[in-house]
N, C-alpha and C positions, 0 to 999 in steps of 0.2 A: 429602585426609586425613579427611573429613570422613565419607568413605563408611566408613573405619574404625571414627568413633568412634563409630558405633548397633550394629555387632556386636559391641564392646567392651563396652560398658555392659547390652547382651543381657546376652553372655554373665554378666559379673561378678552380675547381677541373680539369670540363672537359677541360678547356684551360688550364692547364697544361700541362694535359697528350697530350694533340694534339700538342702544341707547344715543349713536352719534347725534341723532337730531335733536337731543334733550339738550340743547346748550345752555338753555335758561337754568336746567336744574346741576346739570352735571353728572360726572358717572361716578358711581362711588361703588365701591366694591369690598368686598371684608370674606377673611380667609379664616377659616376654624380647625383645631386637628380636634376630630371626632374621638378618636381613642384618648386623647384625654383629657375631651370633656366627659368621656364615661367615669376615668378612670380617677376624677378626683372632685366632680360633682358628689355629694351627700346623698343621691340616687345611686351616684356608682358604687360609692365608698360601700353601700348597706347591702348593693346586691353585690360584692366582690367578698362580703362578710356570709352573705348566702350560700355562695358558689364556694366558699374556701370549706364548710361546712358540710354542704354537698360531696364534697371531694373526698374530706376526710372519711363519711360514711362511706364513700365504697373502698377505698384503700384499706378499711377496716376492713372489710370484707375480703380482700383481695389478701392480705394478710394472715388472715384465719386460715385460709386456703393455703398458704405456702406453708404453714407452722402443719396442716395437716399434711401434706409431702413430708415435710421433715420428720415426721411420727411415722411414715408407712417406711420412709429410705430407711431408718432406725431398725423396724423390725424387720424390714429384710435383711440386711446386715448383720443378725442374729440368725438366719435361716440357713441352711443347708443348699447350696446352688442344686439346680435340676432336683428339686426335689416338687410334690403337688400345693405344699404349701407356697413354697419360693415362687411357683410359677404363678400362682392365684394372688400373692401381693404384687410381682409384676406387673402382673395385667389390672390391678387396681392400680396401683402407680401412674403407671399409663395413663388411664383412664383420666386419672387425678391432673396429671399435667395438662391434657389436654384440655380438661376443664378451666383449667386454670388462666391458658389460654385468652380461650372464650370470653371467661368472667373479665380478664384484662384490657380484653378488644370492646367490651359490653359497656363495660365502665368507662371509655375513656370516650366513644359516642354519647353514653346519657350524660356526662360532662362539659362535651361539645355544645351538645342540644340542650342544654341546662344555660349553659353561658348564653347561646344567644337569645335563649327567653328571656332569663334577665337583662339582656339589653335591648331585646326590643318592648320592655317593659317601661325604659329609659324615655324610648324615642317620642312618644306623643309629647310629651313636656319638652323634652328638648325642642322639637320641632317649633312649639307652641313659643316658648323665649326667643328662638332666633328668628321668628317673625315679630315678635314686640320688638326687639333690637332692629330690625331689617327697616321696618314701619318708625319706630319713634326717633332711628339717628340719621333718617334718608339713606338708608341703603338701598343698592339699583341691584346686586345679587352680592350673596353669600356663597363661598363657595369652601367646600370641605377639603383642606388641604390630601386625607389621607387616599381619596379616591376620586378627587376629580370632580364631583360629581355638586350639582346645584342644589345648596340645603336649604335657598330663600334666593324670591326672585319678586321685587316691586310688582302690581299690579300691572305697573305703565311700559313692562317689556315684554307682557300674556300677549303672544300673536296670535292664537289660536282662532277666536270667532272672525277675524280678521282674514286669516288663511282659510278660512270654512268659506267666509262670504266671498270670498277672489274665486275658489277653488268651482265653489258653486254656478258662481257667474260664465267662467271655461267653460265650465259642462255642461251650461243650455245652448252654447253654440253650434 
Protein backbone atom coordinates (compact mmCIF):
# COMPACT_ATOMS: atom_id res chain seq x y z
CA UNK A 1 0.00 0.00 0.00
CA UNK A 2 2.51 2.04 0.81
CA UNK A 3 4.07 2.18 -2.80
CA UNK A 4 0.56 3.93 -3.54
CA UNK A 5 0.72 6.48 -1.19
CA UNK A 6 3.92 8.76 -2.63
CA UNK A 7 2.16 8.81 -6.06
CA UNK A 8 -0.97 9.82 -4.36
CA UNK A 9 0.38 12.64 -2.40
CA UNK A 10 2.67 13.48 -5.93
CA UNK A 11 0.04 13.69 -7.52
CA UNK A 12 -2.56 15.71 -5.08
CA UNK A 13 0.56 18.02 -4.48
CA UNK A 14 1.24 18.54 -8.34
CA UNK A 15 -2.52 19.56 -9.04
CA UNK A 16 -2.24 21.98 -6.65
CA UNK A 17 0.45 23.74 -7.58
CA UNK A 18 -0.87 23.77 -11.42
CA UNK A 19 -4.30 24.70 -10.47
CA UNK A 20 -2.73 27.31 -7.55
CA UNK A 21 -3.49 30.24 -9.72
CA UNK A 22 -7.37 29.08 -10.17
CA UNK A 23 -8.26 31.01 -7.05
CA UNK A 24 -11.47 32.23 -8.47
CA UNK A 25 -12.46 28.65 -9.13
CA UNK A 26 -10.68 26.64 -6.51
CA UNK A 27 -9.15 23.14 -6.58
CA UNK A 28 -11.25 20.41 -6.18
CA UNK A 29 -10.12 17.03 -6.39
CA UNK A 30 -12.06 13.55 -6.00
CA UNK A 31 -10.52 10.08 -5.44
CA UNK A 32 -12.12 6.66 -6.95
CA UNK A 33 -11.09 2.84 -6.02
CA UNK A 34 -11.22 1.39 -9.60
CA UNK A 35 -11.45 -2.11 -8.47
CA UNK A 36 -14.59 -1.33 -7.16
CA UNK A 37 -16.05 0.41 -9.41
CA UNK A 38 -15.48 -2.83 -11.51
CA UNK A 39 -16.48 -4.85 -8.98
CA UNK A 40 -20.00 -3.60 -8.25
CA UNK A 41 -20.98 -1.51 -11.24
CA UNK A 42 -23.77 -3.59 -13.28
CA UNK A 43 -20.92 -3.76 -16.08
CA UNK A 44 -18.88 -5.45 -13.42
CA UNK A 45 -21.35 -7.52 -11.75
CA UNK A 46 -22.24 -9.10 -15.81
CA UNK A 47 -18.60 -9.51 -16.67
CA UNK A 48 -17.60 -11.23 -13.11
CA UNK A 49 -20.82 -13.46 -14.23
CA UNK A 50 -18.87 -14.03 -17.55
CA UNK A 51 -15.56 -14.72 -16.18
CA UNK A 52 -16.98 -16.98 -13.19
CA UNK A 53 -18.42 -19.05 -16.38
CA UNK A 54 -15.34 -18.70 -18.20
CA UNK A 55 -13.68 -20.41 -15.29
CA UNK A 56 -15.87 -22.92 -14.54
CA UNK A 57 -15.39 -24.31 -18.38
CA UNK A 58 -11.83 -24.78 -18.01
CA UNK A 59 -11.85 -26.38 -14.44
CA UNK A 60 -14.17 -28.52 -16.21
CA UNK A 61 -11.76 -29.44 -18.38
CA UNK A 62 -8.97 -29.39 -15.99
CA UNK A 63 -11.11 -31.96 -13.99
CA UNK A 64 -11.81 -34.52 -16.79
CA UNK A 65 -7.98 -34.64 -17.05
CA UNK A 66 -7.38 -35.58 -13.45
CA UNK A 67 -10.44 -38.15 -13.27
CA UNK A 68 -8.40 -39.47 -16.48
CA UNK A 69 -5.03 -40.03 -14.14
CA UNK A 70 -7.18 -41.57 -11.68
CA UNK A 71 -8.40 -44.28 -14.32
CA UNK A 72 -4.75 -44.85 -15.64
CA UNK A 73 -3.13 -44.94 -11.62
CA UNK A 74 -6.13 -47.49 -11.20
CA UNK A 75 -4.96 -49.66 -13.93
CA UNK A 76 -1.57 -49.68 -13.14
CA UNK A 77 -2.16 -50.78 -9.76
CA UNK A 78 -3.71 -53.80 -11.24
CA UNK A 79 -0.58 -54.40 -13.28
CA UNK A 80 2.42 -56.46 -12.63
CA UNK A 81 5.51 -53.89 -11.74
CA UNK A 82 8.49 -54.28 -14.60
CA UNK A 83 6.46 -55.76 -16.64
CA UNK A 84 5.68 -54.19 -20.96
CA UNK A 85 2.37 -53.45 -19.95
CA UNK A 86 3.25 -51.59 -16.48
CA UNK A 87 5.85 -49.68 -18.27
CA UNK A 88 3.62 -48.41 -21.23
CA UNK A 89 0.80 -47.07 -18.57
CA UNK A 90 3.74 -45.42 -16.82
CA UNK A 91 4.95 -43.66 -19.58
CA UNK A 92 1.29 -42.67 -20.42
CA UNK A 93 0.85 -41.62 -16.98
CA UNK A 94 3.53 -39.55 -17.23
CA UNK A 95 2.70 -38.12 -20.26
CA UNK A 96 -0.73 -37.57 -18.65
CA UNK A 97 0.64 -35.48 -15.66
CA UNK A 98 2.39 -33.59 -17.54
CA UNK A 99 -0.25 -32.56 -19.59
CA UNK A 100 -2.03 -31.93 -17.12
CA UNK A 101 0.24 -29.53 -16.15
CA UNK A 102 0.18 -27.68 -19.08
CA UNK A 103 -3.69 -27.54 -19.34
CA UNK A 104 -3.43 -25.91 -15.62
CA UNK A 105 -0.75 -23.23 -16.57
CA UNK A 106 -3.04 -22.70 -20.01
CA UNK A 107 -6.05 -22.19 -18.18
CA UNK A 108 -5.13 -19.95 -15.64
CA UNK A 109 -3.45 -17.34 -18.57
CA UNK A 110 -6.72 -17.61 -20.71
CA UNK A 111 -8.42 -16.65 -17.41
CA UNK A 112 -5.95 -13.97 -16.73
CA UNK A 113 -6.40 -12.59 -20.24
CA UNK A 114 -10.22 -13.18 -20.00
CA UNK A 115 -10.48 -10.91 -16.98
CA UNK A 116 -8.75 -8.11 -18.32
CA UNK A 117 -10.85 -8.05 -21.48
CA UNK A 118 -13.54 -7.91 -19.56
CA UNK A 119 -12.54 -5.01 -17.78
CA UNK A 120 -11.10 -3.19 -20.30
CA UNK A 121 -14.48 -3.63 -21.85
CA UNK A 122 -15.60 -1.73 -18.65
CA UNK A 123 -13.31 1.21 -19.11
CA UNK A 124 -14.68 3.51 -22.12
CA UNK A 125 -17.82 3.99 -20.08
CA UNK A 126 -16.26 4.32 -17.02
CA UNK A 127 -14.04 6.75 -18.31
CA UNK A 128 -16.87 8.39 -20.12
CA UNK A 129 -18.99 8.95 -16.36
CA UNK A 130 -16.09 10.23 -14.60
CA UNK A 131 -15.68 12.99 -17.09
CA UNK A 132 -19.62 13.84 -16.78
CA UNK A 133 -18.89 13.67 -12.88
CA UNK A 134 -15.23 15.73 -13.37
CA UNK A 135 -17.19 18.36 -16.00
CA UNK A 136 -20.76 18.78 -14.14
CA UNK A 137 -19.62 18.88 -10.18
CA UNK A 138 -16.17 21.16 -11.05
CA UNK A 139 -13.76 18.75 -10.55
CA UNK A 140 -9.89 20.05 -11.26
CA UNK A 141 -8.67 16.06 -11.31
CA UNK A 142 -9.90 12.75 -10.32
CA UNK A 143 -7.60 10.59 -9.28
CA UNK A 144 -7.81 6.55 -8.94
CA UNK A 145 -7.15 5.76 -5.33
CA UNK A 146 -5.74 2.01 -6.47
CA UNK A 147 -2.79 3.15 -8.65
CA UNK A 148 -2.09 6.66 -8.42
CA UNK A 149 -2.86 7.39 -11.54
CA UNK A 150 -5.04 10.57 -13.14
CA UNK A 151 -8.61 9.05 -14.26
CA UNK A 152 -10.05 12.83 -15.09
CA UNK A 153 -8.26 15.95 -15.45
CA UNK A 154 -10.49 19.70 -16.08
CA UNK A 155 -9.54 21.12 -19.35
CA UNK A 156 -8.09 24.18 -17.55
CA UNK A 157 -4.92 22.11 -15.95
CA UNK A 158 -4.09 20.51 -20.14
CA UNK A 159 -0.42 22.28 -20.32
CA UNK A 160 0.51 20.62 -23.14
CA UNK A 161 -0.05 23.16 -26.37
CA UNK A 162 1.23 25.48 -23.81
CA UNK A 163 4.59 23.56 -23.07
CA UNK A 164 4.67 22.78 -27.18
CA UNK A 165 4.36 26.71 -27.59
CA UNK A 166 7.41 27.66 -24.77
CA UNK A 167 9.23 24.52 -25.93
CA UNK A 168 9.02 25.79 -29.49
CA UNK A 169 9.87 29.31 -28.76
CA UNK A 170 13.71 27.74 -26.88
CA UNK A 171 14.35 26.10 -29.97
CA UNK A 172 14.26 28.92 -32.45
CA UNK A 173 16.84 30.49 -30.43
Amino acid sequence: MSKFVLPVITLVLLASYIAWDQTSKGVKIGVIDSQKLVAESEAGKSSAAVLQEFVQQRNDAVEASRKELIVLTGEMERLKRDTPEWSQKEEGLERKKNELAQAIQISRMEVQEKDRELTLQILPEAREALSEIGTSQGYTLILDANTGKVVYASDNVELTSKAIAELNKRTKK
